[in-house]
C-alpha atoms as a printed R data frame, in Angstrom:
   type eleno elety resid chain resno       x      y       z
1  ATOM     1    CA   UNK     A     1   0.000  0.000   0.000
2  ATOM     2    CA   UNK     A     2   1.278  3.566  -0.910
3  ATOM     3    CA   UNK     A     3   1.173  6.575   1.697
4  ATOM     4    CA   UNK     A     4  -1.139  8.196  -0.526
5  ATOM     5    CA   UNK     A     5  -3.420  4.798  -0.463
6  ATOM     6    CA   UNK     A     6  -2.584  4.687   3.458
7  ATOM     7    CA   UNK     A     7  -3.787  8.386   3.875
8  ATOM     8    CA   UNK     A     8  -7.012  7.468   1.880
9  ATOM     9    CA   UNK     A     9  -7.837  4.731   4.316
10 ATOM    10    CA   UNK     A    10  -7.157  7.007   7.117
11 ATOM    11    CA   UNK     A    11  -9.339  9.648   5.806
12 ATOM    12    CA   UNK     A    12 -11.833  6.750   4.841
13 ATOM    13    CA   UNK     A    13 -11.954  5.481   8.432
14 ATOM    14    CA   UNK     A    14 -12.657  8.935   9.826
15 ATOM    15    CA   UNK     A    15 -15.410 10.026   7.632
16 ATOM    16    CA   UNK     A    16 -16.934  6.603   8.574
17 ATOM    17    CA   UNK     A    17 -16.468  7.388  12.217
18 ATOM    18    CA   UNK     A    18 -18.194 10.563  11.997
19 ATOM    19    CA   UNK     A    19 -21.109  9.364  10.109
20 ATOM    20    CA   UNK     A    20 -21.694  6.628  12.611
21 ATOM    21    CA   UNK     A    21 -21.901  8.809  15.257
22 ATOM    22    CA   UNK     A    22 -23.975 11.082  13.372
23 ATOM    23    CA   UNK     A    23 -27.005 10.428  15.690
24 ATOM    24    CA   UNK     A    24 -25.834 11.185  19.146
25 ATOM    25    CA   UNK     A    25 -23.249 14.187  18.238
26 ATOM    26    CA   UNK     A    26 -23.636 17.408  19.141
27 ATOM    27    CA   UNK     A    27 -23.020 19.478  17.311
28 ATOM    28    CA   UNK     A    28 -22.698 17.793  14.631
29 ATOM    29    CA   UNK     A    29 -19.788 16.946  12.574
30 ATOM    30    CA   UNK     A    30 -18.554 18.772   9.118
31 ATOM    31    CA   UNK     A    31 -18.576 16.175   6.688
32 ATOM    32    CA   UNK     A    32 -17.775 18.372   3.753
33 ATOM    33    CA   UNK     A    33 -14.454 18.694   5.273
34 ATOM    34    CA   UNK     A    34 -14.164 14.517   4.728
35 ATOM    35    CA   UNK     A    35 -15.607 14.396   1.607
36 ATOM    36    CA   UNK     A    36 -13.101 17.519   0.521
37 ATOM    37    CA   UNK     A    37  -9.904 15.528   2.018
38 ATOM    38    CA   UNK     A    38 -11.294 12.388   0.055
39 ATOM    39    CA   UNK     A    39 -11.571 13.928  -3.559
40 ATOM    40    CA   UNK     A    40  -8.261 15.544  -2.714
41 ATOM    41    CA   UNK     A    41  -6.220 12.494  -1.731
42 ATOM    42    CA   UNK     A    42  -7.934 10.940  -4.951
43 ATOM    43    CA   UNK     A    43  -6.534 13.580  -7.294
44 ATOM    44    CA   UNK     A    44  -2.671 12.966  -5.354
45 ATOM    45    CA   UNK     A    45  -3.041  9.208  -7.013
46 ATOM    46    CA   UNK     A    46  -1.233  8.191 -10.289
47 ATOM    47    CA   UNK     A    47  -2.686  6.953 -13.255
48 ATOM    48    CA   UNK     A    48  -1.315  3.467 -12.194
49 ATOM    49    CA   UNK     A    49  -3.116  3.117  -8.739
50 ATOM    50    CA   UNK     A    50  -5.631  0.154  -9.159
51 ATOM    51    CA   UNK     A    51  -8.519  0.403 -11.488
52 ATOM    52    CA   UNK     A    52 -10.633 -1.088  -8.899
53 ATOM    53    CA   UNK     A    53  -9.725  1.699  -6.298
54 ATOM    54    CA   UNK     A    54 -10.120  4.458  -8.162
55 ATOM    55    CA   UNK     A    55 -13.687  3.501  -9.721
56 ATOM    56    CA   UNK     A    56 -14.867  3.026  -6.086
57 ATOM    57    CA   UNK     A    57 -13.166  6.535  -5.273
58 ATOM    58    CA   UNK     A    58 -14.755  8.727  -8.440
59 ATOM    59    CA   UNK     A    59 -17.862  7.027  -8.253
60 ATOM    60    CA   UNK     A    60 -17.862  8.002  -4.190
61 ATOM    61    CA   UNK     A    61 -18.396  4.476  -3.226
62 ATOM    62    CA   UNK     A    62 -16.118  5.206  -0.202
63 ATOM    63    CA   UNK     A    63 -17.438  2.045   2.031
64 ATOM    64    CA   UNK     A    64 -16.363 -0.170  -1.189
65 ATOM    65    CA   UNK     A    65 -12.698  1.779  -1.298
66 ATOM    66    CA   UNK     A    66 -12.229  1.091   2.247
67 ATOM    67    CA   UNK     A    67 -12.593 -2.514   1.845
68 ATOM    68    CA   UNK     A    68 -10.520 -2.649  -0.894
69 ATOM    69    CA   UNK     A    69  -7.857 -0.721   0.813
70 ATOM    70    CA   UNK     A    70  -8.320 -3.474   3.606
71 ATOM    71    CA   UNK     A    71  -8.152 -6.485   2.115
72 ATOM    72    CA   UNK     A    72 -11.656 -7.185   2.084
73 ATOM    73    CA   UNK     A    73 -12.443 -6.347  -1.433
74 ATOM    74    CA   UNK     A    74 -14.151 -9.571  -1.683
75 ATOM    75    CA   UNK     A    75 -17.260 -8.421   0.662
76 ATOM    76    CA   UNK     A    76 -18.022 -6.069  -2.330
77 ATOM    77    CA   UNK     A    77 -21.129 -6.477  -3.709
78 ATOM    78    CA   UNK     A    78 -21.652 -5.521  -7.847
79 ATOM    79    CA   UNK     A    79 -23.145 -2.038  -8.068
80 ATOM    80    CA   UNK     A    80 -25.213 -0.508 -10.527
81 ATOM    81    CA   UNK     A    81 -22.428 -0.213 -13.356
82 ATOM    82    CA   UNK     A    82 -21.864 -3.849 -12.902
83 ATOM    83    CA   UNK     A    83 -18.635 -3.010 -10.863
84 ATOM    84    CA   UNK     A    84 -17.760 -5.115  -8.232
């Protein structure tokens, strides 16, 4: 995994965080700011990063990048573009 892919899980992990706890935070969190950090980290990737990570990443399927960046890719379920 590159830095760039290790900062994207990161980032991935924390937007997750702050959406689960959504419901009982007060006030509640900025999610712009993850969804900002996301798209930027995306841009910092070259042309060579995985296929598979960056069509989960432009298409904002961020729950399907993280388990991709974790190993997991297989939980992945085939989306409306037929992508797994």
């Amino acid at each position: 995994m590159t830095e760039t892919e290790r900062q994207i899980l990161s980032a991935l992990l924390e937007l997750d965080g702050a959406v689960k706890g959504l419901a009982t935070a007060d006030p509640k969190p900025d999610l712009q700011r993850h969804f900002a950090r996301l798209e930027e980290l995306t841009r910092q990737l070259p042309p060579t990063a995985d296929p598979g990570l960056l069509h989960y990443l432009h298409k904002k399927s961020y729950g399907k990048a993280q388990r991709f960046l974790q190993g997991r890719e297989a939980e992945n379920q085939a989306g409306h573009c037929r992508h797994v």
